[in-house]
C-alpha positions, 0 to 999 in steps of 0.5 A: 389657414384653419377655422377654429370654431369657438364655444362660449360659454356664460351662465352655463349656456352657449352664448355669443357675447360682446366680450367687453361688456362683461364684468363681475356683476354680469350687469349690462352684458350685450348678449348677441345670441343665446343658443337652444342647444347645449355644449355638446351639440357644437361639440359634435358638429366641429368633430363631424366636420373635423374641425380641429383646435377650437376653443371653448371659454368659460365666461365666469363662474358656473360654467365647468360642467358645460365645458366638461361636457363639451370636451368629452363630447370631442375630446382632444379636438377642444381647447379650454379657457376661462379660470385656468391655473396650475391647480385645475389644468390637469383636471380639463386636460383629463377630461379632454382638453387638448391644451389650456389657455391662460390669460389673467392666471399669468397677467396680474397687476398689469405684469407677465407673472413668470413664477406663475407661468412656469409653475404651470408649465411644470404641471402641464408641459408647455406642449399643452399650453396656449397664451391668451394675448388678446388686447386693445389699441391704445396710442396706437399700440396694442397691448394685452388686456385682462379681467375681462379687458377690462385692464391694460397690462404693460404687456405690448405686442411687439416682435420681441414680447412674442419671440420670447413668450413663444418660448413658453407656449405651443400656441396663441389666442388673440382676440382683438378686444375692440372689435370682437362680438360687434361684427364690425370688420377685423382689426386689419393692422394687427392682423398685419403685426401677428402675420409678421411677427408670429412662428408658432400656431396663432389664432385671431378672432374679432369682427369677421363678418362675411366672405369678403372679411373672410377673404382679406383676413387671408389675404393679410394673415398671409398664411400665418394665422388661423382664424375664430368666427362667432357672433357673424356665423348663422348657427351663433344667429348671424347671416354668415354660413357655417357651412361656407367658412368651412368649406372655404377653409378646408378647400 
């Protein structure tokens, strides 16, 4: 298990945001912490940890030349998502980026876009590529979600949907919409799905929020997936240290 640090990024600061609340507009988004710093000063405390395969998302417009500074400040050591498609991949991969990540570019109107994902895949390699499968319950389900999850696809998780897109991709990002930012506990049964049903890198974010989290997150992801850690952590304005989930995941 790795920790992969995460760089959110709205309005062009490092913020910690409850990722359900944003919108278009940017009305009534619940901001959890609001940093002092800018990109690069994560950016440099994930490189001296040697922190690898952490991400940086771009909340909207605004935020490029955050994210531009972040991964040059530690260039192959950040991912980058948020507004990616086949005609600006390249450019955050020149600038540093070890992979993309995409998510609405090849989610649309509730359906997988396999004309766009494989146009990007031509411009990139799927070598650099991570898919963004972050979803929601529903029915008992989980299903990825879209403009800011604000929309269900027609996309559920399941063993099948994750075999064939792992065709695609060098990695998964999976946030669990329902619960990330709110520092409320993991989505504990779909850790259990993407313990069994992943075979390639995957990482889980949502809701840890202490060491005992932190230890059962283990204990579930049964050695299959790496983990993301934001809103809990002291240096996003939580209680959990940094310097702990670090050490506990490098020992």
């Amino acid at each position: 298990m790795q920790f992969r640090p995460c760089i959110d990024l709205h309005q062009g600061k490092v913020k910690q945001i409850v990722g359900a609340t944003l919108n278009n507009e940017n009305k009534n988004v619940i901001e959890n912490y609001v940093s002092t710093y800018d990109s690069s000063y994560y950016a440099e405390m994930f490189q001296r940890d040697n922190l690898a395969g952490g991400h940086v998302i771009m909340l909207g417009d605004g935020n490029q030349e955050a994210a531009i500074q972040a991964l040059q400040t530690y260039p192959g050591g950040l991912q980058i998502g948020g507004g990616i498609n086949a005609d600006n991949a390249e450019e955050f991969l020149e600038a540093g980026a070890s992979h993309v990540i995409v998510t609405s570019y090849i989610f649309q109107d509730g359906e997988l876009k396999m004309d766009q994902l494989v146009k990007l895949i031509e411009k990139i390699g799927k070598e650099r590529l991570v898919i963004d499968l972050s979803c929601k319950q529903k029915d008992g389900r989980w299903y990825v979600v879209t403009d800011k999850w604000t929309k269900f696809s027609n996309i559920e998780i399941t063993p099948s949907t994750v075999k064939e897109l792992e065709k695609y991709c060098d990695e998964f990002l999976i946030h669990a919409a329902d619960v990330e930012g709110k520092r409320g506990g993991i989505a504990e049964n779909l850790v259990e799905k993407l313990a069994d049903y992943v075979s390639i890198p995957t990482t889980y974010a949502g809701g840890v929020r202490s060491m005992e989290d932190l230890q059962l997150f283990e204990q579930l992801a049964k050695g299959k997936l790496h983990v993301t850690i934001g809103s809990a952590l002291d240096i996003f304005g939580g209680d959990l240290p940094y310097q702990e989930v670090v050490e506990y995941c490098n020992r």
